[in-house]
Structures are given as C-alpha cells and as structure tokens.
C-alpha positions in Angstrom: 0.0 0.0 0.0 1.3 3.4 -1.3 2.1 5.7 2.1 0.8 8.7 0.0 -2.2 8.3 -1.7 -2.7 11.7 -2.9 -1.7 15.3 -2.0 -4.5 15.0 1.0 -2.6 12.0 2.6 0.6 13.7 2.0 -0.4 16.8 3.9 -2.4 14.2 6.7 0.8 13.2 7.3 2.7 16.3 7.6 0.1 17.5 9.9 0.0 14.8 12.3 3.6 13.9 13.3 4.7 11.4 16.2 6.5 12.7 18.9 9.3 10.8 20.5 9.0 9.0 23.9 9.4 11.8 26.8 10.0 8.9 29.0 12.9 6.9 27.7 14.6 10.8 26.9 13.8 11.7 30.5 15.5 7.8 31.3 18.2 8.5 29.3 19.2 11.8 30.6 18.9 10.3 34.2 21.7 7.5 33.3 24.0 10.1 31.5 23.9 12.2 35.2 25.0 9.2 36.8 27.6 7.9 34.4 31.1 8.2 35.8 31.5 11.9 34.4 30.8 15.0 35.1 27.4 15.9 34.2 27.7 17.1 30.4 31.6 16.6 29.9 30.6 14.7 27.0 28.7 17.5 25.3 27.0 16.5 22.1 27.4 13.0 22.6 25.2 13.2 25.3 22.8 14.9 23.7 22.9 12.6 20.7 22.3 9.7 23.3 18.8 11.3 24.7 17.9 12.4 21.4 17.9 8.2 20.2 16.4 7.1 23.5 13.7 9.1 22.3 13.3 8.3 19.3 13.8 4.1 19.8 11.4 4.9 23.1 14.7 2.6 25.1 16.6 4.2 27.8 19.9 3.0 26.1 19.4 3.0 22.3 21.2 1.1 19.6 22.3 0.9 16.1 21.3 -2.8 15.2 20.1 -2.1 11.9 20.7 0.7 10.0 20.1 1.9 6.1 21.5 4.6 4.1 19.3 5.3 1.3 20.0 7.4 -2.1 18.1 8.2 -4.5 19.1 9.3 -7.8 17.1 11.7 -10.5 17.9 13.8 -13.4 16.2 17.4 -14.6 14.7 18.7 -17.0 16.5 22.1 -16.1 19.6 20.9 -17.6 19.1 22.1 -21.3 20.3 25.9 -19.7 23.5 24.6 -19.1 23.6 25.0 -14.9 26.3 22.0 -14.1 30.0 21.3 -15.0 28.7 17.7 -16.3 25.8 16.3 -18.3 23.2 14.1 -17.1 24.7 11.3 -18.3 26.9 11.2 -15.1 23.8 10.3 -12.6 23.3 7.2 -14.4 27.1 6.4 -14.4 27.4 7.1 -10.9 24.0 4.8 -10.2 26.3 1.9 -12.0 29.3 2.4 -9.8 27.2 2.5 -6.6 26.3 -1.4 -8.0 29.6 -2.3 -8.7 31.1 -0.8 -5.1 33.4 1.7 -6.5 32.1 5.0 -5.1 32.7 6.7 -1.7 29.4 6.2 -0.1 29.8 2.2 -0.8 33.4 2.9 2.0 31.3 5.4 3.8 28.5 3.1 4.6 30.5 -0.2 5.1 32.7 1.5 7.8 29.8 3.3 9.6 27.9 -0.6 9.6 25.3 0.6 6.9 23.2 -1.6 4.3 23.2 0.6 1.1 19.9 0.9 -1.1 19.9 2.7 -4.2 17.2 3.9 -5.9 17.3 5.2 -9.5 14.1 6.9 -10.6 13.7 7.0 -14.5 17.1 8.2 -15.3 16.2 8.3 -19.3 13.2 10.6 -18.5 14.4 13.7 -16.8 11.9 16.0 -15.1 10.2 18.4 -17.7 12.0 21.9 -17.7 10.9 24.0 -14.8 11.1 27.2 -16.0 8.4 26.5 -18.3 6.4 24.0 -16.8 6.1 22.3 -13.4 8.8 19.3 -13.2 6.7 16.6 -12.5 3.0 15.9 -12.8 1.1 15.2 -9.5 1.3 11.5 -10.0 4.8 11.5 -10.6 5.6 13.7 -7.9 3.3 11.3 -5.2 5.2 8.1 -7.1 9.0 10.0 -6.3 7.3 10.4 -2.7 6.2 7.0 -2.1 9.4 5.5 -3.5 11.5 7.0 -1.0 8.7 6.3 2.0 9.2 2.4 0.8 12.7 2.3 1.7 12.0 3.1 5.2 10.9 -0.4 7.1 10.1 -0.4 11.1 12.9 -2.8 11.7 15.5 0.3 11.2 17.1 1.9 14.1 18.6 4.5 12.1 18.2 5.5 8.3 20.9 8.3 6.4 19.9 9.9 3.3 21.3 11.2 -0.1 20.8 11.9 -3.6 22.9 11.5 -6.9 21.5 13.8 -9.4 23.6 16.4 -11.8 22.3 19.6 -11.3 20.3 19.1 -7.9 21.6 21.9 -6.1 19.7 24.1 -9.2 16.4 22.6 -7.7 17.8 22.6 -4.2 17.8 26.1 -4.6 14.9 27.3 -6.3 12.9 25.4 -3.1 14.8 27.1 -0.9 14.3 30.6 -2.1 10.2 29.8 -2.8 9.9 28.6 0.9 12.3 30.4 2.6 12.4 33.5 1.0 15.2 35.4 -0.4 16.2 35.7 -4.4 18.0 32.9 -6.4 21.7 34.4 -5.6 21.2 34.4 -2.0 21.2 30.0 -2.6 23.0 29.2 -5.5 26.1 28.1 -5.4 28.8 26.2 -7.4 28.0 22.7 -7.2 30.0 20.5 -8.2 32.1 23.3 -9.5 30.6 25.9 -11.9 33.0 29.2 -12.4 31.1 32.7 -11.9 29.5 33.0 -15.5 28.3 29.3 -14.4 26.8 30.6 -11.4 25.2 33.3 -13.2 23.8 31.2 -15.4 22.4 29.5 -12.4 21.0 32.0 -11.0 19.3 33.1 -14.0 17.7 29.8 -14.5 16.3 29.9 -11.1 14.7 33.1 -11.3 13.1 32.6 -14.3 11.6 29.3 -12.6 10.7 31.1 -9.2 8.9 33.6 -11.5 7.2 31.4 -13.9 5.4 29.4 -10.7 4.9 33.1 -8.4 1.6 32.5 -8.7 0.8 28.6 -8.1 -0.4 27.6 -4.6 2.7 27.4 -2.2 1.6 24.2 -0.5 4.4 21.4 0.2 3.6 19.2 -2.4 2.8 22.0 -4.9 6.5 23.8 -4.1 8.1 19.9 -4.2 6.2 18.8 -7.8 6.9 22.5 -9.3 10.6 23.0 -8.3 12.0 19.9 -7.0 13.2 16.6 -8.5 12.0 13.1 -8.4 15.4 11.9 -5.6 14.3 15.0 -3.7 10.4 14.3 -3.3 11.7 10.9 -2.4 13.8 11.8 -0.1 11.5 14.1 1.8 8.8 10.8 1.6 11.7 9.5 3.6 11.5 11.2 6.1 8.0 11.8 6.6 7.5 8.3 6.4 10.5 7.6 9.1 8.4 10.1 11.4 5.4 8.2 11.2 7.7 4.7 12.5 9.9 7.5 15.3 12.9 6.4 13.2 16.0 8.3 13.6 17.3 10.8 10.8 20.6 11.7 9.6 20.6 14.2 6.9 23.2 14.6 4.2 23.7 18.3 2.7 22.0 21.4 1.4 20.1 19.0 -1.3 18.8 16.6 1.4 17.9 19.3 3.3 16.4 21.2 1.1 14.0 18.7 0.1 12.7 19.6 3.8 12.7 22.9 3.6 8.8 23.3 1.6 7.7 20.8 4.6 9.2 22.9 7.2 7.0 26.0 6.5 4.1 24.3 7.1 5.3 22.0 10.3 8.5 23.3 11.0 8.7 19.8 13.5 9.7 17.7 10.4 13.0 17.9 11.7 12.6 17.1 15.1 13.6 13.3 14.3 16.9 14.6 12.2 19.9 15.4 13.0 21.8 17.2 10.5 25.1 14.7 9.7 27.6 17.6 8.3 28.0 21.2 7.1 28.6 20.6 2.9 30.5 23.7 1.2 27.7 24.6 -1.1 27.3 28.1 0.7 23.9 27.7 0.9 23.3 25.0 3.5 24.8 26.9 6.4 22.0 29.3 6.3 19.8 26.0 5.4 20.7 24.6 8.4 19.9 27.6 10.6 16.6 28.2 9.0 15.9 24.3 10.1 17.0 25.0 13.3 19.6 22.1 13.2 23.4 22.5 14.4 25.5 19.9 12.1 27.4 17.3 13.8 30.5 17.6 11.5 32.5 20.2 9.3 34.5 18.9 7.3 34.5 20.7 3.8 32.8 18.0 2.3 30.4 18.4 -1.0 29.8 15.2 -2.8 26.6 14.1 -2.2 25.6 10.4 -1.7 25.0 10.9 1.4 28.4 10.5 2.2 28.6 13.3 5.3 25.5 11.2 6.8 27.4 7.9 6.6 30.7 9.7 8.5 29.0 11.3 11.0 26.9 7.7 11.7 30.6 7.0 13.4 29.7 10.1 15.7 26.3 8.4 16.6 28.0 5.0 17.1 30.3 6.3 19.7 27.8 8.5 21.4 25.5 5.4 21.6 28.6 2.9 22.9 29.6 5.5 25.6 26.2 6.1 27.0 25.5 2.2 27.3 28.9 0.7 28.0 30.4 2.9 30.7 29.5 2.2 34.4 27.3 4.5 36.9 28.8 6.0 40.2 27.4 3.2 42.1 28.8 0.4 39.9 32.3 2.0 39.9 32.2 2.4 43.5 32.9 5.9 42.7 31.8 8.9 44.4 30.0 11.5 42.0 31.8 14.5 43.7 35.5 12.9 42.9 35.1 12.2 39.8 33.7 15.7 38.9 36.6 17.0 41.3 39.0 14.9 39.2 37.4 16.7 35.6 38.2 19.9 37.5 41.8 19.2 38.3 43.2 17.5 34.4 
C-alpha cells in the first residue's frame, strides 16, 4: 500500500507527526547524570544519546540495523547549461554504486550501513521548470512513495542522499520559494561551476521562481513545481520515518532542502533529524539555521551520496557505545563528587 495516496494524505501526514517518547529521553538523561563523568563533559554526545532514547522509546538505544538510502534523478533544467557535467553522469554514478566503486559504498560499510539505491527514470528527466512544473502530480506522489518504501520499522537509524547532476539548481529554487530570499542568495557552485556558471544558475532559477509566483505554495505544490524526483523521495523518507519515530541523519544542502517546503508548514519535520555535516555549497549553512539544526561535523565535504550522513553515523555509534557501555557511580564504587573534582583538576 502506497504511504501517499494523494496530496490530502501527504499533507495528513505532515500534519500529524509522532513525537518521541518523553519517557525513555527523560531515562536516558537520568543514566548520562549518573555515568562516571561530570554531568555534560561529553557535550554532544550526550545529547545525541537522549535524542535516540527518544526516538527508539529505550533508555539506552542502539544501532542494530541501519540503512543509508539514495536516490538518484535527473532534470529537465539541464538544457540551460547550470552543471560542469551532463546528465549522463547520474546514471554512471548509479552503476558504480552497483559495482562498489564510489565513496558512499566505503562510507556506509565502515559506519555498519546496508546501502539501497534507488534510481528513478534516469532516461526521463523531469520536464524543464522554467516552463512548466517538473513533475506531474502522480509523478511527484510516485517519487514520494518510493523514498517512504525504503523506510521499514525494523530500522534503528536511516541516512539519506541523492545522486542527481544539477540538484543543487532545484535545491535552490525550493529554498528561495519557501524560505524567502532571491535565487543568488542559494545558489552556489556545485560541483564546480566558475562565476559566468553561477550566473547562469542563478538566472535559471529566477526565471523558474517567476514562472510558478503564482501557483499555490503548498508542500507538495513547491516539491512537484521546483524539485526533483530523488528529492520528493527523499522528503517521503523522512516523513515516512516520522510516522515509524525512526531516527534521521541528513546529508547536505540538497537533502535538506528537500525539507525545507515541509518545514514551512510544520517546521517539526526535523525534530527526528539530526543534520550529519556542514557541505561547502554556501547555501546550507543558512539551510541549516533556518531548520534549526546544528551539524554534527565540518568537514568541507560536498559530494553528495549521502556521504557526510554515513561519517558522522561514526559520531552516533560512539555517542550510543559511551552512554551504554560505561559504568554509573554506584557500579564504579565511585563517588560522584570525585570524579567531577578529578574533571576539574586535568
């Protein structure tokens, strides 16, 4: 059965999202006090514990089974010239993914991933969306329901990402429409445009943000008009992963921009995400603060595939082994007060 039947059950579901399990965060905070620390020495970690207690709804949460998940989509877009490389590439890419040659295939196997990739009518690019909306309304809810289909309640984490030439075009033009703010305020290089590319970009974008100025600016109309079939998936990922209270992590400004039309509407989308790294398109550090999410690495990455998800999984790993593995006060036969007098003393 299809997650999203129709734009109604798409926007059902954005309006009624779970919450995570007060209890097992309230738990989990209790047993990080009485680890044998000082009461937030750890920092992030910490919070990254409580945050999967209460998601998982366990007092120490785990990382059993977990799925990184990309999706892959070309555009319509890409007649106007707006990326170093042709369209051609996404399917190439999709073909090394198979045969275990690219980085997210390292990424995931070190950070104890399965890898699913999901190529979504590579030979029929979206239609051009500066003329015309770049999908049809059953094509959008089909992109949607192939990325909710990925997400199955046995996960304890899912990471997300995208292989598409020319996505951060799209990534863009949803930004600016939901966000606010003109076409040069989001686009960026990508995978490496000079200025006159950029310009070009930018260009493109404005022309598309104009043409669709005055269609409804609804989630799904924003996602169908300006977005891509790997980004609707991937936001049907994550609303999907929200109904099940499964754990996020987000990739970079494309992934996150496929939140961003969501977010105006129920700006909680996120609260099951955590945002996996900072990419260098310039655009996703002001992404990210609009989203209200603090990334967990920096690490001037800007590849895609989810690959900044899969490294900071690591992050997520040792934040989850620290909070269940080390002893309480009363188990070390430790005092609280010496061992926050010994913090104070190093």
């Amino acid at each position: 059965m299809s997650a999203f039947a129709s734009p109604a059950a798409f926007d059902a579901a954005l309006a009624d999202l779970a919450m995570p399990d007060a209890a097992a965060a309230a738990a989990a905070r209790a047993r990080q006090d009485d680890l044998t620390k000082p009461p937030g020495s750890l920092g992030r970690l910490e919070d990254i514990a409580v945050f999967m207690a209460g998601w998982q709804g366990r007092e120490r949460p785990g990382i059993t089974r977990g799925r990184t998940a990309i999706f892959a989509g070309n555009h319509g877009f890409m007649v106007h010239g707006v990326s170093a490389f042709p369209t051609s590439v996404t399917a190439g890419m999709v073909a090394n993914f198979a045969a275990g040659g690219a980085a997210i295939n390292a990424l995931a196997g070190v950070a104890g991933l399965e890898l699913m990739v999901v190529p979504l009518d590579l030979d029929r690019p979206t239609a051009d969306f500066t003329c015309a909306p770049a999908m049809t309304e059953a094509e959008c809810l089909a992109a949607l329901n192939a990325g909710a289909a990925v997400v199955t309640p046995d996960l304890d984490i899912l990471t997300l990402g995208e292989m598409g030439i020319g996505n951060t075009t799209a990534a863009a033009a949803l930004c600016a429409r939901s966000l606010g703010g003109g076409a040069a305020e989001w686009a960026g290089p990508g995978t490496g445009l000079d200025a006159a590319g950029v310009a070009r970009k930018v260009a493109v974008i404005a022309r598309a943000l104009a043409f669709h100025a005055d269609a409804p600016h609804t989630p799904f109309e924003t996602l169908r008009r300006l977005g891509g079939r790997e980004i609707a998936a991937m936001a049907g990922a994550v609303l999907r992963a929200r109904a099940l209270r499964i754990p996020v992590v987000l990739d970079g400004f494309i992934t996150c921009a496929a939140l961003a039309p969501l977010a105006v509407v129920a700006p909680g989308i996120v609260d099951h995400c955590l945002a996996g790294h900072c990419s260098a398109e310039p655009g996703h550090v002001r992404l990210l603060a609009r989203l209200g999410l603090v990334p967990l690495l920096n690490l001037g990455m800007r590849l895609g595939e989810g690959s900044g998800a899969a490294v900071a999984v690591g992050v997520i790993r040792a934040a989850l082994a620290a909070h269940d593995q080390m002893a309480t006060f009363a188990q070390a036969g430790v005092a609280s007060g010496v061992a926050a007098g010994a913090e104070g003393q190093a």
